[in-house]
C-alpha positions as CSV (number, residue, x, y, z in Angstrom):
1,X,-30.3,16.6,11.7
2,X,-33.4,14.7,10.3
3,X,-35.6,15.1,7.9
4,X,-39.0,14.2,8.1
5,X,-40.7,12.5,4.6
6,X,-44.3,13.9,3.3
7,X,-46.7,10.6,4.0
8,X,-48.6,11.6,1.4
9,X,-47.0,11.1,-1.9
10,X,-47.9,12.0,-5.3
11,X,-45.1,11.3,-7.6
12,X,-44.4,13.2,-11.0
13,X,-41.2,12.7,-12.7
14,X,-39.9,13.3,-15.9
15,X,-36.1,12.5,-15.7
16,X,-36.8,8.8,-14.4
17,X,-38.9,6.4,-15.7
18,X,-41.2,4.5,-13.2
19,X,-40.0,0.8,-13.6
20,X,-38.7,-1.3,-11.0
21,X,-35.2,0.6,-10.2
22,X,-36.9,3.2,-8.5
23,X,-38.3,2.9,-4.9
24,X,-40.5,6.3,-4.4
25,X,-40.6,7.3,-0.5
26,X,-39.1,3.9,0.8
27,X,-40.8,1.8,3.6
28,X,-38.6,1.3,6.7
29,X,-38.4,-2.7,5.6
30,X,-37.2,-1.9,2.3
31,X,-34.6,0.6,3.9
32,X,-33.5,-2.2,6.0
33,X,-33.3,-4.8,3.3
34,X,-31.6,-2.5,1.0
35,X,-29.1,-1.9,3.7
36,X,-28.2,-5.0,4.3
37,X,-27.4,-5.5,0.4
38,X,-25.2,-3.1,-0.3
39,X,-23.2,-4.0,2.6
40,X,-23.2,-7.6,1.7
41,X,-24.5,-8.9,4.4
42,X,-28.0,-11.0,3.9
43,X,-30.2,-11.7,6.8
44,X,-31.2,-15.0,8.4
45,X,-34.3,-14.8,6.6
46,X,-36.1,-17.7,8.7
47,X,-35.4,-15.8,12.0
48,X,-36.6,-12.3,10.4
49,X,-40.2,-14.5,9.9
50,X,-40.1,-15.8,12.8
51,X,-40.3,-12.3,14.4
52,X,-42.7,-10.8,12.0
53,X,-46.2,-9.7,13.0
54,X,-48.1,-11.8,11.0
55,X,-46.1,-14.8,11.9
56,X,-46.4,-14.5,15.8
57,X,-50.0,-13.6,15.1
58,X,-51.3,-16.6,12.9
59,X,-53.4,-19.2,14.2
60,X,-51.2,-22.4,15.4
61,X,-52.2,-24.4,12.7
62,X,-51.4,-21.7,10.1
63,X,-48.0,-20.8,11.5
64,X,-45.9,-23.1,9.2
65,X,-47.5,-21.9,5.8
66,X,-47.1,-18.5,7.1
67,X,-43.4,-19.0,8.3
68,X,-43.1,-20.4,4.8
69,X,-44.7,-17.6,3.0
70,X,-42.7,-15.1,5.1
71,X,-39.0,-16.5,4.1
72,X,-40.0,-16.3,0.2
73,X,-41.2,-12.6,0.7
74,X,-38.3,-11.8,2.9
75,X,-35.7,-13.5,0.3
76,X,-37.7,-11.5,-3.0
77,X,-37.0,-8.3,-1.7
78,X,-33.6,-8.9,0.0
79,X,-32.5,-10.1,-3.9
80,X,-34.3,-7.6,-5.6
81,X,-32.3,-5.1,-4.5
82,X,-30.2,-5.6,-6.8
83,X,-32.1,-4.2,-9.9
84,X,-32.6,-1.1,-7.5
85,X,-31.0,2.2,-8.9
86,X,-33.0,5.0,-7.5
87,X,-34.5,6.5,-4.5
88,X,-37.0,9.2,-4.5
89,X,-38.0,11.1,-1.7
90,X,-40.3,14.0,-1.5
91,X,-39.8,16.6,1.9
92,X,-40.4,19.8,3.1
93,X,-37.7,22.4,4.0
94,X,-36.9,25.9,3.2
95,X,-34.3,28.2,2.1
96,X,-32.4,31.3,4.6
97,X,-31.8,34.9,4.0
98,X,-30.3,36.2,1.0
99,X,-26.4,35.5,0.9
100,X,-25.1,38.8,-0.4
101,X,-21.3,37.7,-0.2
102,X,-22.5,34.3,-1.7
103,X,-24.7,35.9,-4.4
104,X,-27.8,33.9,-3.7
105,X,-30.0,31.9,-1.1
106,X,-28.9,28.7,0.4
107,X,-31.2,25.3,1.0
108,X,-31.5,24.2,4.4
109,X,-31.9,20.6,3.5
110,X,-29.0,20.2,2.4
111,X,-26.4,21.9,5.3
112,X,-24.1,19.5,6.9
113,X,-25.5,16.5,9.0
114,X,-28.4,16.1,6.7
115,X,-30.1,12.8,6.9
116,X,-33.2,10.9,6.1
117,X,-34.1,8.3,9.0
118,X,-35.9,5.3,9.1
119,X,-36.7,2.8,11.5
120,X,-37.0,4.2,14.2
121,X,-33.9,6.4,13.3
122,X,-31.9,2.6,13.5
123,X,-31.3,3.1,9.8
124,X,-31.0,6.3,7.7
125,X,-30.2,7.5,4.5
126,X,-27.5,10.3,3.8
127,X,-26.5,12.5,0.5
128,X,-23.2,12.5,0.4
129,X,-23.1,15.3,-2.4
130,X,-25.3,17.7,-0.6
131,X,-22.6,20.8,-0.5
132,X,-22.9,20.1,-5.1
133,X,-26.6,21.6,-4.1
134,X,-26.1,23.6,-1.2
135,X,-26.1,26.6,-2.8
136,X,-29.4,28.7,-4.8
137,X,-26.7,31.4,-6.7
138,X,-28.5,34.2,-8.7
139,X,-28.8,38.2,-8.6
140,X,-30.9,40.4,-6.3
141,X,-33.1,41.1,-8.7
142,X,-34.7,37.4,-9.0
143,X,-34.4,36.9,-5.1
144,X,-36.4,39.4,-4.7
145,X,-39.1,37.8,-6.9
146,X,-38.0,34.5,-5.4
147,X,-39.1,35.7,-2.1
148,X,-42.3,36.9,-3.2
149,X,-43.2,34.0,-4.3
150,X,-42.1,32.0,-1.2
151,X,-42.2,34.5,1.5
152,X,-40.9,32.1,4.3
153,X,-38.4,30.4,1.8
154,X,-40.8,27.4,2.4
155,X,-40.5,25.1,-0.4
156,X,-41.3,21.0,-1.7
157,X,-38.8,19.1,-2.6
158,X,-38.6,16.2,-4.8
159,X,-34.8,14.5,-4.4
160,X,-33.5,11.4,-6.7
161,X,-30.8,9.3,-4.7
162,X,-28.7,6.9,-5.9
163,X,-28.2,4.4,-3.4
164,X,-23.9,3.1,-3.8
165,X,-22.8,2.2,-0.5
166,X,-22.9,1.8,3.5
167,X,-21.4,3.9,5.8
168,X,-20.3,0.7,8.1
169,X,-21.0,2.7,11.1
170,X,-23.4,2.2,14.0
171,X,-26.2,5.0,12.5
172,X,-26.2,2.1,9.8
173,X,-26.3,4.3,7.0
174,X,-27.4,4.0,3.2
175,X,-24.8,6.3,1.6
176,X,-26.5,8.0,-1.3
177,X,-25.7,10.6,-4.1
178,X,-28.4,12.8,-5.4
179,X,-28.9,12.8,-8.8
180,X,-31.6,15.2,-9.6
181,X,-33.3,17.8,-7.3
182,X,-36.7,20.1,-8.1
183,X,-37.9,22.3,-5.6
184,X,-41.8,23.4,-6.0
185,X,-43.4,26.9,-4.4
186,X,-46.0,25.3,-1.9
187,X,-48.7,27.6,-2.8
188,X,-49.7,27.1,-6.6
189,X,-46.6,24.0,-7.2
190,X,-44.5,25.8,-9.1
191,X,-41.2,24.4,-10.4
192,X,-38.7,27.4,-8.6
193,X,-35.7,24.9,-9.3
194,X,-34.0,21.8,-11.1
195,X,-30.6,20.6,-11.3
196,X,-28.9,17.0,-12.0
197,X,-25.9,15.2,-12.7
198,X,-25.0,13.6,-15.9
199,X,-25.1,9.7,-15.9
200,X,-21.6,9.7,-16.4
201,X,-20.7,11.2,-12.8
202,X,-22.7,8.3,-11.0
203,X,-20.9,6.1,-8.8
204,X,-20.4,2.7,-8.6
205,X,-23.1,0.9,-6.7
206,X,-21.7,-1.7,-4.1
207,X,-23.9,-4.7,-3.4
208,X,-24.0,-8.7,-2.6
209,X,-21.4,-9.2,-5.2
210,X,-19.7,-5.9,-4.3
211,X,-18.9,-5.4,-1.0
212,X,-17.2,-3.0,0.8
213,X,-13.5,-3.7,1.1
214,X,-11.8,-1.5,3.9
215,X,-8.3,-2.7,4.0
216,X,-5.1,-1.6,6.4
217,X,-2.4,0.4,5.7
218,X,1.0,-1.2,5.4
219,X,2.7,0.4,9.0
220,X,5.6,2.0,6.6
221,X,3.0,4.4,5.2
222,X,1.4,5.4,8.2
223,X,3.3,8.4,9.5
224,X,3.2,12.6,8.8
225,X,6.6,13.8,8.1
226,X,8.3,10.9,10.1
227,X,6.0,11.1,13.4
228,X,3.8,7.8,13.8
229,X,0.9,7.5,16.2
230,X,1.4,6.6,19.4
231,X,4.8,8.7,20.2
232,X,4.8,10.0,23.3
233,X,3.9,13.9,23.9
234,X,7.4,14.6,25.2
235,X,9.3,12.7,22.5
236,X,6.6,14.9,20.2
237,X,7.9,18.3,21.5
238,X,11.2,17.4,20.8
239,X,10.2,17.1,16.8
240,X,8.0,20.2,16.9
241,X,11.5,21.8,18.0
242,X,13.7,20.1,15.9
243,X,11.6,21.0,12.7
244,X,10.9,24.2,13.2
245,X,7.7,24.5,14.9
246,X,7.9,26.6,17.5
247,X,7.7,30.1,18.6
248,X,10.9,31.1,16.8
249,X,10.6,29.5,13.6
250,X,10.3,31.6,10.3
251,X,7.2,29.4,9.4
252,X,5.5,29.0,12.2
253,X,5.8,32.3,13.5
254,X,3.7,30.7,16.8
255,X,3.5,28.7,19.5
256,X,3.3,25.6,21.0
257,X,-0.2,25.6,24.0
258,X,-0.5,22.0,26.1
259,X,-1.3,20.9,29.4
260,X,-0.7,18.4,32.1
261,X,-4.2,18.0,32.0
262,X,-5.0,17.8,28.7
263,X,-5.3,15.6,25.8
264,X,-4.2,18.1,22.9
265,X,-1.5,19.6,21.9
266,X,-2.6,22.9,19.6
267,X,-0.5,24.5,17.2
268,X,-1.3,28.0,15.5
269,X,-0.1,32.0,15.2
270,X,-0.4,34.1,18.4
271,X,1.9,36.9,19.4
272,X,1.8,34.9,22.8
273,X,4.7,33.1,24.8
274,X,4.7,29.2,25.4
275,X,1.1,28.7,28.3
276,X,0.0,26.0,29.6
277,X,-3.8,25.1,29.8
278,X,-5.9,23.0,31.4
279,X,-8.8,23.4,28.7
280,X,-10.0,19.5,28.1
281,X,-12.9,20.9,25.8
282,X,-10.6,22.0,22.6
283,X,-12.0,21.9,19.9
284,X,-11.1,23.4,16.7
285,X,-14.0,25.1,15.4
286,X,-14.7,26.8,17.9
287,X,-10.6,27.9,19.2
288,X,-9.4,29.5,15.7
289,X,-6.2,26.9,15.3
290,X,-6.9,26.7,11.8
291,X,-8.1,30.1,11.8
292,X,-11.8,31.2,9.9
293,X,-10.3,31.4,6.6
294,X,-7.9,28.4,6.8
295,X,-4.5,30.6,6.8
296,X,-3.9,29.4,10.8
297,X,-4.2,33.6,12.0
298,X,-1.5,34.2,9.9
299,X,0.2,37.9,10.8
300,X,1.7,37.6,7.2
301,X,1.5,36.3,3.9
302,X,4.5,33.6,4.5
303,X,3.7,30.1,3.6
304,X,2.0,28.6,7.2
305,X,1.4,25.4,8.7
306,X,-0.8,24.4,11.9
307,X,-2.5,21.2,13.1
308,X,-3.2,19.7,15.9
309,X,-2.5,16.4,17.8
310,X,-4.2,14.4,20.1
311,X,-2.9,12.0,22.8
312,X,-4.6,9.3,25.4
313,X,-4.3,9.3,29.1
314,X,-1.1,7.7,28.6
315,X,0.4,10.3,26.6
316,X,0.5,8.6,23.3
317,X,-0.5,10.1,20.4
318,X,-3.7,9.3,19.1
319,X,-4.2,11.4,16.3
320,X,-2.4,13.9,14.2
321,X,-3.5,16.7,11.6
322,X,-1.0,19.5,9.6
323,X,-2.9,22.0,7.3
324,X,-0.9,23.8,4.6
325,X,-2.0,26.0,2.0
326,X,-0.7,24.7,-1.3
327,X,1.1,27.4,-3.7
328,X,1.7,26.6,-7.1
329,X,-0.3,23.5,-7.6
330,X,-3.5,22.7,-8.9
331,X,-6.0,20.3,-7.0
332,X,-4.7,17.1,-9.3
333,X,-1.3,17.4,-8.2
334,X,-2.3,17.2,-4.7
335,X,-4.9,14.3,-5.5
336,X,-1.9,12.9,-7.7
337,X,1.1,13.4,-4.8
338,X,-1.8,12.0,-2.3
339,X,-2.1,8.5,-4.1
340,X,2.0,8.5,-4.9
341,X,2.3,8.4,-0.7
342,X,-0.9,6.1,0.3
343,X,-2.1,4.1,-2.8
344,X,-5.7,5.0,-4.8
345,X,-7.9,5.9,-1.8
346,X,-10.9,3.9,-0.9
347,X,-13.2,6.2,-1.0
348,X,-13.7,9.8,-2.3
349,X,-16.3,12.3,-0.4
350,X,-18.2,16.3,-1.2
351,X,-17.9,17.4,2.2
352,X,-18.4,20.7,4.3
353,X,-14.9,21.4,5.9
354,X,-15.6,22.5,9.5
355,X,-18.9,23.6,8.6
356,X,-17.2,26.3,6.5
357,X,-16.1,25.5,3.1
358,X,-17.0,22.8,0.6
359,X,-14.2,20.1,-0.1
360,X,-13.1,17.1,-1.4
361,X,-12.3,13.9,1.3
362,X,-10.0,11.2,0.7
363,X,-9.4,8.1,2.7
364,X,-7.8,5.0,3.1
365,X,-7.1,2.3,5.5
366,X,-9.9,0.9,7.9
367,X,-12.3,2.8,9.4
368,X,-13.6,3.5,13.1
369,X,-16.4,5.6,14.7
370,X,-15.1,4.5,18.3
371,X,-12.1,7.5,18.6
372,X,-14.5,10.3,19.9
373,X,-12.6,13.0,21.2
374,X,-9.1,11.6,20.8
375,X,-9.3,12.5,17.2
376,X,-10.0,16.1,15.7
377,X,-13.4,16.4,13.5
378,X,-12.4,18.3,10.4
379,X,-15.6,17.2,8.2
380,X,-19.2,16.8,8.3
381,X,-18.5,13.1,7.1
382,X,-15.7,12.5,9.9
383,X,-17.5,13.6,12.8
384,X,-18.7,10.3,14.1
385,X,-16.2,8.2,11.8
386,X,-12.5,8.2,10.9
387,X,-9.9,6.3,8.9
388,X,-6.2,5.3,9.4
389,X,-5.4,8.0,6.8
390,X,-8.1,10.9,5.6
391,X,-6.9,13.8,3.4
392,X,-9.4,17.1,3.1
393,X,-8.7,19.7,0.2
394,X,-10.7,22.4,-0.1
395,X,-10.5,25.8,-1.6
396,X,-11.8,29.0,0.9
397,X,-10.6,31.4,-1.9
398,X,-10.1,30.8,-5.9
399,X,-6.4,32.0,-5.3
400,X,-5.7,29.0,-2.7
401,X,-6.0,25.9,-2.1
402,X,-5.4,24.4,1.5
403,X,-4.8,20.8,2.4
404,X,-5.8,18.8,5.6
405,X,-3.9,15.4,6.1
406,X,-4.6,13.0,9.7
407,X,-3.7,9.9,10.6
408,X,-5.7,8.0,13.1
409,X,-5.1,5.3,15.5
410,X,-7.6,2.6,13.7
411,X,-5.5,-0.4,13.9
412,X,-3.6,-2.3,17.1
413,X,-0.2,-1.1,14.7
414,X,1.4,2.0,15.1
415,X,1.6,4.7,11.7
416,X,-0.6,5.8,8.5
417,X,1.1,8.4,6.0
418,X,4.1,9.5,4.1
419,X,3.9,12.4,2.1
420,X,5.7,13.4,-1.6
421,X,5.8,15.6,-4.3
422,X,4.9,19.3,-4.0
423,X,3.3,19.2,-0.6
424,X,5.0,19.2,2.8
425,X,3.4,16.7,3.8
């Protein structure tokens, strides 16, 4: 989803002083620039001239001074990027109906897939952190003044970015991390709300002299419980069996649903013997393996596992994912048993688990938005991209946590992750 930026900007800020580190609604060359300096990649400045307006357009015996003039421009801005610290953006959006169950409204600019384009959507920016904002929590009796005052939830908003990082995918992305957020009633400009983080939970900003550093996993640490990518589906069977995933297993308590003709093999709770399906449009939001509330349809309250796998035409496996509720264990312990099995991950993520649930992504290895469907989606971050190794925690409930852990084919080698500690995985 995009959003569309107010042209007309009046800016009033009181958190951030108006110096040099903050660009205020962006131009698309600045976007561009700025992109290309966090991801450490400078242009040929000379050729961007050359294929400037004003270049092409200047009188023949101008063109060199002009060309000239052009590079210097070009160069100032590319390097001073790196005294910027701030974007500020101010948009329109609005907020839905009252969430009784969530005890408040929710803000529409900041749902999942939430992104600022520019250049003729070539380059956009995103806010990583959106779900920290999602939510607009207070009781009936002020969201019922709140909607008289906004009637249509219609609402401006005034959003401070911190520009860290790339996404290093195609959509050539600025990845950003809002800082500070006020929202103003369009009739009359009143503040209706405000919130920021502290300077200490800012994140590192990458750069010229910082690049991005995606590295491989060693093959030893690329595998779930002993199964590496690329086994073949009937050699994967055999494990499901051997480990106790199948219809008559204590855990599992389900079955095992594949076809010939598909490429995924889906594991969850039914009350229904071994089928076979020729369904090649799985997908698991909308098919339930991991059930609504992430307890994959249990029938009881026993401990349960369920994940799906993925496999090419060839039958090799393509992709792998186990979910497991975690009992006993707080959310460090998992982060902790995580890094003891794949190293400190490269990169941390506040995501929206299948749309659902807010959670916490980790990652490591190299990245990859070429696997489509032969991966499964659990995040609004992973949709278009995925690492050798990703790891989701989230918590749907404040009495359980649940853990995701996949393993992607990224690289030409086979594997991506052992687990340890407290988790199965």
């Amino acid at each position: 989803m995009r959003v569309k930026l107010l042209a007309a900007f009046i800016l009033s800020l009181n958190a951030f002083s108006l110096e040099a580190e903050t660009i205020e609604n962006p131009t698309d060359e600045q976007v561009v620039s700025l992109y290309h300096f966090l991801a450490g990649d400078p242009p040929n400045f000379e050729k961007e001239a050359r294929s400037d307006h004003d270049y092409r357009s200047a009188d023949e015996f101008d063109k060199a001074a002009v060309l000239k003039q052009l590079i210097t421009q070009k160069r100032a801005l590319y390097e001073g990027n790196a005294d910027i610290d701030m974007i500020v953006l101010r948009t329109n959006s609005q907020f839905g109906e009252y969430n009784a169950d969530l005890g408040g409204y929710q803000f529409d600019i900041f749902k999942p897939g939430v992104y600022f384009p520019f250049d003729y959507q070539n380059y956009g920016l995103t806010m990583e952190n959106a779900a920290d904002f999602r939510n607009w929590i207070m009781p009936v009796s002020e969201a019922r003044e709140m909607r008289n005052i906004a009637p249509y939830g219609a609402l401006t908003f005034e959003i401070s970015i911190r520009p860290f990082g790339v996404t290093g995918t195609r959509e050539k992305h600025i990845r950003g991390q809002i800082v500070d957020v006020k929202a103003y009633a369009q009739q009359g400009n009143r503040l209706v709300y405000e919130a920021s983080l502290a300077p200490s939970e800012f994140r590192a900003i990458a750069g010229a002299n910082n690049p991005v550093d995606e590295r491989p996993l060693d093959d030893e640490k690329v595998a779930i419980q002993g199964v590496k990518l690329g086994v073949q589906e009937t050699e994967f069977l055999k494990w499901l069996a051997e480990n106790g995933y199948n219809e008559d297993s204590e855990m599992w308590q389900g079955y095992v649903q594949f076809g010939t003709n598909t490429e995924s093999i889906k594991l969850h709770n039914s009350d229904s013997k071994l089928a076979a399906t020729g369904n090649t449009d799985y997908d698991p939001r909308s098919a339930g393996v991991f059930g609504k509330d992430f307890d994959c349809r249990a029938i009881d309250d026993k401990l349960h596992s369920c994940g799906v796998a993925r496999f090419d035409k060839n039958g090799a496996m393509t992709s792998l994912v186990l979910m497991q509720s975690a009992v006993g264990v707080t959310k460090q312990q998992i982060v902790s048993s995580l890094n003891k099995s794949y190293g400190s991950p490269s990169d941390r993520l506040n995501v929206f688990v299948m749309n659902a649930f807010r959670g916490e992504q980790l990652v490591w290895g190299l990245s990859s938005t070429e696997l489509g469907r032969k991966a499964t989606s659990l995040s609004d971050v992973s949709g278009p991209k995925h690492w050798q190794v990703e790891a989701l925690i989230s918590e749907p409930s404040t009495e359980r946590i649940v853990v995701f852990v996949q393993i992607n084919a990224i690289s030409a080698s086979e594997g991506a992750v052992a687990g340890g500690g407290q988790i199965k995985f």
